[in-house]
C-alpha positions in Angstrom: 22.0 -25.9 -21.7 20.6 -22.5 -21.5 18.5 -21.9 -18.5 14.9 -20.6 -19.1 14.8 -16.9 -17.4 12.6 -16.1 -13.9 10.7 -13.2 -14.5 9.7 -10.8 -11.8 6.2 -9.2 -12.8 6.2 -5.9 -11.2 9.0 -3.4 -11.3 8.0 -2.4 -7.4 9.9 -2.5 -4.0 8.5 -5.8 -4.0 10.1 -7.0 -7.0 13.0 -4.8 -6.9 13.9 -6.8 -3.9 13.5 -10.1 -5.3 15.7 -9.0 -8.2 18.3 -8.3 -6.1 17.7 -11.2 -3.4 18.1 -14.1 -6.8 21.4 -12.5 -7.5 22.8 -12.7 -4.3 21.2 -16.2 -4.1 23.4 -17.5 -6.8 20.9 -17.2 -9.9 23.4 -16.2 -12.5 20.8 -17.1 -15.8 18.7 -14.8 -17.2 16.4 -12.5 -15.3 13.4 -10.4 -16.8 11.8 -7.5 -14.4 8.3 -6.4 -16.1 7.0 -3.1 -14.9 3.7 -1.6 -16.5 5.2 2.4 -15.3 7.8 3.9 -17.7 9.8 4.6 -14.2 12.5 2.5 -12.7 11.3 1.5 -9.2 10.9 4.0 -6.8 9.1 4.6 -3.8 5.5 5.3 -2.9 5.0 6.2 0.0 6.5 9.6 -0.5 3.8 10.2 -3.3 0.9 11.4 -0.5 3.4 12.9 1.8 6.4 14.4 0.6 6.1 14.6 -3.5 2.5 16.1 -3.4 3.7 18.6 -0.7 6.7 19.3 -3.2 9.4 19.1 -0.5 10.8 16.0 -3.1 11.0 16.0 -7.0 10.8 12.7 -8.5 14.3 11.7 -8.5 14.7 10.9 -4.8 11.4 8.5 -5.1 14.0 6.7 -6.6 14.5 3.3 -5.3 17.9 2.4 -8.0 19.7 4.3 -10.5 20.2 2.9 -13.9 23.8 2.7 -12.5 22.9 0.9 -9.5 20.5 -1.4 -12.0 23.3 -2.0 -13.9 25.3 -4.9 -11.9 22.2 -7.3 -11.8 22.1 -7.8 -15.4 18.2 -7.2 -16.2 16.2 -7.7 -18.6 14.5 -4.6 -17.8 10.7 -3.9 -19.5 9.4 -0.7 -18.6 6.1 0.0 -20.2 5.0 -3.1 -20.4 2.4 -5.2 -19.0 1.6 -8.8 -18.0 -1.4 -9.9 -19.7 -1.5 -13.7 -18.7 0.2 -16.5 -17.4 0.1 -20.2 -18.3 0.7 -21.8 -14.5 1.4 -25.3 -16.0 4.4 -24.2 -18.3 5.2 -21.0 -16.5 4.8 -19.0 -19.4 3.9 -15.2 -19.7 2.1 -13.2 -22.3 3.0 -9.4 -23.0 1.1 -6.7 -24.1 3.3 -7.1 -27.4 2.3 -10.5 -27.7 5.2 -11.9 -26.7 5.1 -15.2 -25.0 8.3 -15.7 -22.2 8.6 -19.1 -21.1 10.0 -18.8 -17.5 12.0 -21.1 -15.1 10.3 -19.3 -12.1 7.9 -16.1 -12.0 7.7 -13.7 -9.1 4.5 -11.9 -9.4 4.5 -8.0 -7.4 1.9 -6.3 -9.3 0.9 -4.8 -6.3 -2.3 -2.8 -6.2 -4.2 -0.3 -8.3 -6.5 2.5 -7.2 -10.5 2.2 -6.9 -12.1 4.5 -8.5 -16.2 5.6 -9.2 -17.9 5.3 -12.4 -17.3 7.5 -15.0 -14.5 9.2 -12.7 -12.1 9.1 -15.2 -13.6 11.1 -18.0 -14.0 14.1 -15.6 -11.3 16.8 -15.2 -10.1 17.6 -11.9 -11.1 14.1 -10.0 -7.7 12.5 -9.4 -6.8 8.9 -7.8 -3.3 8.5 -6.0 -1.4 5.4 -6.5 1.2 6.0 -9.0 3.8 9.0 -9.6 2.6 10.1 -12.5 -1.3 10.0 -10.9 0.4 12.1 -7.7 2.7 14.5 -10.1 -1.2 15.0 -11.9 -2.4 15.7 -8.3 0.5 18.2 -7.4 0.1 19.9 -10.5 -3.6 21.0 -9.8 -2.4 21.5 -6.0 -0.1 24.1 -7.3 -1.9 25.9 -9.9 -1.7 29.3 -10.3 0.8 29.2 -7.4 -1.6 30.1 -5.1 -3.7 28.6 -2.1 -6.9 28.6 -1.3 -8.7 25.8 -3.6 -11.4 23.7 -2.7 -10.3 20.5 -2.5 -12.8 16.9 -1.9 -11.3 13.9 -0.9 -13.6 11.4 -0.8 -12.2 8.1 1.6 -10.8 8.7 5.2 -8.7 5.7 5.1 -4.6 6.1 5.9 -4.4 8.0 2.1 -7.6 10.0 2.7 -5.7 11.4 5.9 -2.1 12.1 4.7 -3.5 13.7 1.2 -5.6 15.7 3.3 -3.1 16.8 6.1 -0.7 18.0 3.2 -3.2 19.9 1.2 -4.0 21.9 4.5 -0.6 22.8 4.9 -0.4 23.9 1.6 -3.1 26.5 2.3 -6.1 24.5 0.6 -10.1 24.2 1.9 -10.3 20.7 2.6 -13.4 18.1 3.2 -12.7 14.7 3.7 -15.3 12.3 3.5 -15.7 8.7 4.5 -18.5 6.1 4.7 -17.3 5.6 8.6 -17.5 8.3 10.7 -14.5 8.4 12.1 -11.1 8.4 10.2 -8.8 5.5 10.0 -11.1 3.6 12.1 -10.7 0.5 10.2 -7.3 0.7 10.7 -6.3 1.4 13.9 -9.5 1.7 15.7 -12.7 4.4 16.8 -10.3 5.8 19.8 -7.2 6.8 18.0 -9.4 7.4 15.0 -11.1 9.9 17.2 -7.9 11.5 18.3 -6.6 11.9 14.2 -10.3 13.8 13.6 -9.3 16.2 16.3 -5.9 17.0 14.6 -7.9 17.4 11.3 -10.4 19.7 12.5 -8.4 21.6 14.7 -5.5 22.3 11.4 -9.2 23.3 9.2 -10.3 19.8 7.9 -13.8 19.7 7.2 -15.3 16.2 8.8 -18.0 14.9 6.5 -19.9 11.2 6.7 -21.5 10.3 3.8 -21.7 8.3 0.0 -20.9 9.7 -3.3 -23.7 10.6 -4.9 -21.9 11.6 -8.3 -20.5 14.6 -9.7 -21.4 17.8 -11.0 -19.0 19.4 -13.8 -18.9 22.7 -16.0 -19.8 22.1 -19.6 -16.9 20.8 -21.5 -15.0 22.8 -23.8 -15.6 22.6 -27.6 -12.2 20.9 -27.9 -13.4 18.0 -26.8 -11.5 18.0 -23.2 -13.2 16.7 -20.6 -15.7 18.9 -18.4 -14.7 19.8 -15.3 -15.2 18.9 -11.6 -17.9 21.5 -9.7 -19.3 19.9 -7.1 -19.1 16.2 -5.5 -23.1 15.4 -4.9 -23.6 13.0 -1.6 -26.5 10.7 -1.1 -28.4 11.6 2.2 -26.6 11.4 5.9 -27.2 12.2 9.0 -28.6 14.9 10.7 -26.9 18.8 10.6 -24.2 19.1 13.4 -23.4 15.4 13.1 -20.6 15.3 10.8 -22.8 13.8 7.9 -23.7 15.2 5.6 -27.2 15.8 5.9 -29.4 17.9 3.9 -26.4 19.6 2.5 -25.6 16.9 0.1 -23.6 19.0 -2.7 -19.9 19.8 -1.7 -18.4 22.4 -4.4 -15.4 21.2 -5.6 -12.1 22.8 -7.8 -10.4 19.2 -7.4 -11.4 15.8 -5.9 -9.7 13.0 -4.8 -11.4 9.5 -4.7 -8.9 7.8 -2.1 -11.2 5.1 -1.8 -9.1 1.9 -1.5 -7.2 -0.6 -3.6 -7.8 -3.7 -5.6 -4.9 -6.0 -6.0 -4.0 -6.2 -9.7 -4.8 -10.2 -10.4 -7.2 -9.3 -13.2 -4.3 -10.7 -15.8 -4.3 -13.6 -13.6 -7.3 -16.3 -15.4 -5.3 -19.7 -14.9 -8.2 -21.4 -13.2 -4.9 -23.3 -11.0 -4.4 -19.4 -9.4 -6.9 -18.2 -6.7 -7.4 -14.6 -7.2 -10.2 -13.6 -4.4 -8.7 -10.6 -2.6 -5.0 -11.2 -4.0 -2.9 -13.9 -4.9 -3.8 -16.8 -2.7 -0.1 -18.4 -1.5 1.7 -21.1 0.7 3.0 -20.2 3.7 6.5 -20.0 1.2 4.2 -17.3 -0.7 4.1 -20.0 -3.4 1.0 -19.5 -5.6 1.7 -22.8 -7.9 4.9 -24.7 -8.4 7.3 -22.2 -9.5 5.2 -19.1 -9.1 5.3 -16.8 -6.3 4.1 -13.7 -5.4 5.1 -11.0 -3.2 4.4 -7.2 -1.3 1.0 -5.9 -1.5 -0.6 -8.4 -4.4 0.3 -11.5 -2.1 -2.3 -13.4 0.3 -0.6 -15.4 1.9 -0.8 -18.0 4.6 1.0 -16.3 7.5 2.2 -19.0 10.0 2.3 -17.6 13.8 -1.3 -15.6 12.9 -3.0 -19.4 11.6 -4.8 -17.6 8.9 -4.5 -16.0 5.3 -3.2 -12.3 5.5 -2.4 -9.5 2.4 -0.8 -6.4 3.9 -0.4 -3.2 2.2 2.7 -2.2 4.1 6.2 -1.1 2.9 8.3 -3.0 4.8 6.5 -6.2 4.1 6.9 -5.6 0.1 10.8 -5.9 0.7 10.9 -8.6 2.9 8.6 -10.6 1.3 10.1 -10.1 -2.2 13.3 -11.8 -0.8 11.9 -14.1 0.8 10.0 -15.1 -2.2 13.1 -14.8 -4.0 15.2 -17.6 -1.4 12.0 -19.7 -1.7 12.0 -20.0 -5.3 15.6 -20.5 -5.6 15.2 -23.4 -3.1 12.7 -24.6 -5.4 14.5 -24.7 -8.2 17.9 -26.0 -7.0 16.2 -28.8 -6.3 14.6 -29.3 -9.3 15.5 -29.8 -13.0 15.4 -26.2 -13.4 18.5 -24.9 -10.9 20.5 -24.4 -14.8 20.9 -20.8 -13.8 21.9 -21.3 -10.1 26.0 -20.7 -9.5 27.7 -24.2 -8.9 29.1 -22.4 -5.9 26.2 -21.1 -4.5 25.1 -22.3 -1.2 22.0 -24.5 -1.3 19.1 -22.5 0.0 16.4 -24.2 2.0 12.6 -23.0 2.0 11.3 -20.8 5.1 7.9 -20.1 5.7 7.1 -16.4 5.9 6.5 -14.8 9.2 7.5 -11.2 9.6 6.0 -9.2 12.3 4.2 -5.9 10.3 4.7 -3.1 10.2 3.6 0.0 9.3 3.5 3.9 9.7 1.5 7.0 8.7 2.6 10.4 8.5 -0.4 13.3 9.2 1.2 16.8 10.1 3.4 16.4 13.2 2.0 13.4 14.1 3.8 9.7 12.8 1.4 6.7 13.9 3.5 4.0 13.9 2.0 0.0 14.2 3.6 -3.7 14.6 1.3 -6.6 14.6 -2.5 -7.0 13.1 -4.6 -3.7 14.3 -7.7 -3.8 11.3 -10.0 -7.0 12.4 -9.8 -6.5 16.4 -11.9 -7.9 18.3 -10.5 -5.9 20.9 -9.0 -2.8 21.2 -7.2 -0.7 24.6 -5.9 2.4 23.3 -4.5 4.9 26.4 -4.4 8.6 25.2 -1.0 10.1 27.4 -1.4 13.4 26.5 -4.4 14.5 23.7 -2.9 18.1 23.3 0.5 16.3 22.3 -1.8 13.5 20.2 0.4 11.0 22.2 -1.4 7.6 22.4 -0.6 4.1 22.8 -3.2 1.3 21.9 -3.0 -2.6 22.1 -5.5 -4.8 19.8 -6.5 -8.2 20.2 -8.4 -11.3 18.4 -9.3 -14.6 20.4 -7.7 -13.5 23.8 -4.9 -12.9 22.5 -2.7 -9.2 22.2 -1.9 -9.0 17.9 -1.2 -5.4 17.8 0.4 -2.0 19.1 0.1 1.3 18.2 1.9 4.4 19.3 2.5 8.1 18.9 4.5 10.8 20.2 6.7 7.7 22.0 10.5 8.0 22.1 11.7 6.1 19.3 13.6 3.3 21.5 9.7 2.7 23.4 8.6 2.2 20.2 11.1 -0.3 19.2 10.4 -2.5 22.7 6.6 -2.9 21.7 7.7 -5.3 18.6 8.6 -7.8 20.9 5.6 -7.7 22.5 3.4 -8.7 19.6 5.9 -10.9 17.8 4.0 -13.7 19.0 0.5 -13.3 20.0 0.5 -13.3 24.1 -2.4 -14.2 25.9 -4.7 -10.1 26.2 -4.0 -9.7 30.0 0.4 -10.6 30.2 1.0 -8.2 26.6 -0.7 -5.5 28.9 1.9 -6.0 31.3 4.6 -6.4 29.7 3.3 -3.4 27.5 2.8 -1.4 30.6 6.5 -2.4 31.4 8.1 -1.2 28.1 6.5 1.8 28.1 7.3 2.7 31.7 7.8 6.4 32.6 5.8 7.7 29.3 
């Protein structure tokens, strides 16, 4: 009997990883990896750091070589995208039309970039989610091969920041613009957002609080290209001298970059058996439905020390939780009718509910934030600034009493390391501040 393949929607680090983790599960039938990019998997968060400064080309985004691809046996599809899923008989459409029934689906679309209306018909506003989006970006960045452009990025959130902090460096006029007033604060917090603005304004950043009004642009050229970014127009702020934007509601712009957030990509997704609100709604296996999964940044999923439904947008977790939906699946299917494509010898895996601690890190000129735990949703937050000309901080955030979160910058790397275990498992507020106070000793 022939076994049915498992398809892995998403050629991402998230599905890249649950490739790999089925063949060294024991799955030895036929395995499709769908990617909507013409690019073998490679790495994103280079694309606002090092590929839009231009220290990396494209090839060492790379996650796998076509040679290193080679061994698992793929049915690779590049260019091509998911457009629906029947949960009942597991079977996906294409783009092509093509209909692949599946033994098992792993879904890691990920996320795509939000954007403003009529955004994309106007030359010289950019979003930054994919390479060939960031390569677009870089392009502009460099043109002419001189500094000194005038660049708007609207949406001071952890892409805002690292786009912007790489555009100074590259010699641009930057203004970075948020709804909140203070950068990052969503995700780490007013105090250590605080301490980012002050790195930003003191490298030239231009702080601004305010909505986007709409655009201005140049007429369009008689060859029918689009017109061109002038100006970004902001609905009304605050008052002058108070980092809104006031009166002065028309920014002029040679390029803008609407770094506005993410929307996970479920819209393929209509089976009225999937939930779809903010993600893929999953088990605490990151099972969706029988035999479907999901995994990285497109999976909500019940996260069992934290009691609640969670979705990260974190690196790390897209490879750990693409083999971990991986194992689950295959446990799923060895036990079922459908194990056909699982080795005879392969050892018989068992289901483990996902737990990993987070993690996650942003790069901002000299400065590397790096996090474990939960710090957006705090109900509480600490943060200690040990030394604001060195940026070096350490914060702790809470929820319910409890300590879910650390922070730190400018920390040796082995204090950084001690503070996972701190937040592993959420410790009553007042004993993680000792034992924070105790790993961080001497700093």
């Amino acid at each position: 009997m022939t076994a049915r393949p498992i398809a892995v929607v998403g050629a991402s680090a998230a599905g890249l990883a649950a490739a790999e983790a089925l063949r060294r599960g024991g799955w030895r039938g036929p395995l499709t990896l769908i990617g909507d990019e013409p690019h073998l998997p490679y790495d994103r968060p280079p694309l606002s750091k090092q590929l839009l400064h231009g220290a990396w080309e494209p090839d060492r985004l790379l996650l796998r070589t076509e040679e290193q691809l080679a061994p698992l046996g793929l049915d690779l599809r590049l260019g091509t995208r998911a457009t629906g899923l029947d949960v009942a008989t597991r079977t996906l459409t294409l783009d092509g039309g093509e209909r692949l029934g599946c033994a098992g689906v792993i879904i890691a679309t990920g996320v795509g970039a939000r954007t403003l209306p009529g955004a994309d018909r106007i030359a010289g506003v950019h979003t930054l989610r994919t390479l060939d989006e960031a390569l677009a970006l870089r392009g502009r960045l460099a043109h002419g091969g001189t500094p000194g452009r005038r660049l708007v990025i609207v949406g001071n959130g952890v892409l805002g920041c690292e786009a912007a902090a790489v555009a100074r460096e590259l010699g641009h006029d930057v203004t970075l613009v948020g709804i909140e007033p203070t950068p990052m604060a969503a995700a780490v917090g007013t105090e250590v957002g605080e301490l980012l603005a002050e790195e930003h304004r003191a490298r030239g950043v231009r702080l601004l609080t305010g909505a986007v009004d709409g655009f201005e642009t140049a007429p369009a050229d008689p060859d029918g290209s689009d017109p061109q970014v002038t100006a970004v127009r902001l609905a009304s702020g605050g008052p002058p001298g108070s980092g809104a934007a006031g009166g002065s509601s028309r920014l002029p712009a040679d390029l803008v970059l609407l770094a506005i957030g993410s929307r996970p990509a479920v819209e393929w997704l209509a089976d009225p058996a999937l939930d779809t609100t903010d993600g893929l709604r999953c088990d605490e296996y990151c099972a969706a439905a029988p035999g479907i999964y999901a995994a990285g940044d497109v999976a909500r999923w019940d996260h069992p020390v934290h009691g609640r439904p969670l979705r990260f947008e974190h690196r790390m977790n897209a490879t750990e939780q693409g083999m971990a939906a991986a194992r689950n699946l295959l446990a799923e299917l060895t036990a079922t009718a459908d194990a056909t494509g699982v080795a005879e010898d392969a050892p018989a895996p068992e289901r483990r509910p996902f737990a990993p601690v987070p993690y996650f890190w942003s790069d901002q000129y000299d400065l590397k934030l790096q996090a474990y735990g939960l710090t957006a949703g705090a109900d509480r937050v600490e943060a200690t600034v040990l030394d604001r000309a060195e940026r070096r901080v350490l914060a702790l955030y809470g929820r319910d009493g409890h300590a879910v979160g650390v922070l730190a910058a400018g920390l040796p790397p082995r204090r950084i390391r001690a503070l996972r275990a701190v937040i592993a498992t959420p410790l009553p507020w007042e004993e993680a501040r000792e034992r924070i106070g105790a790993a961080t000793a001497g700093d």
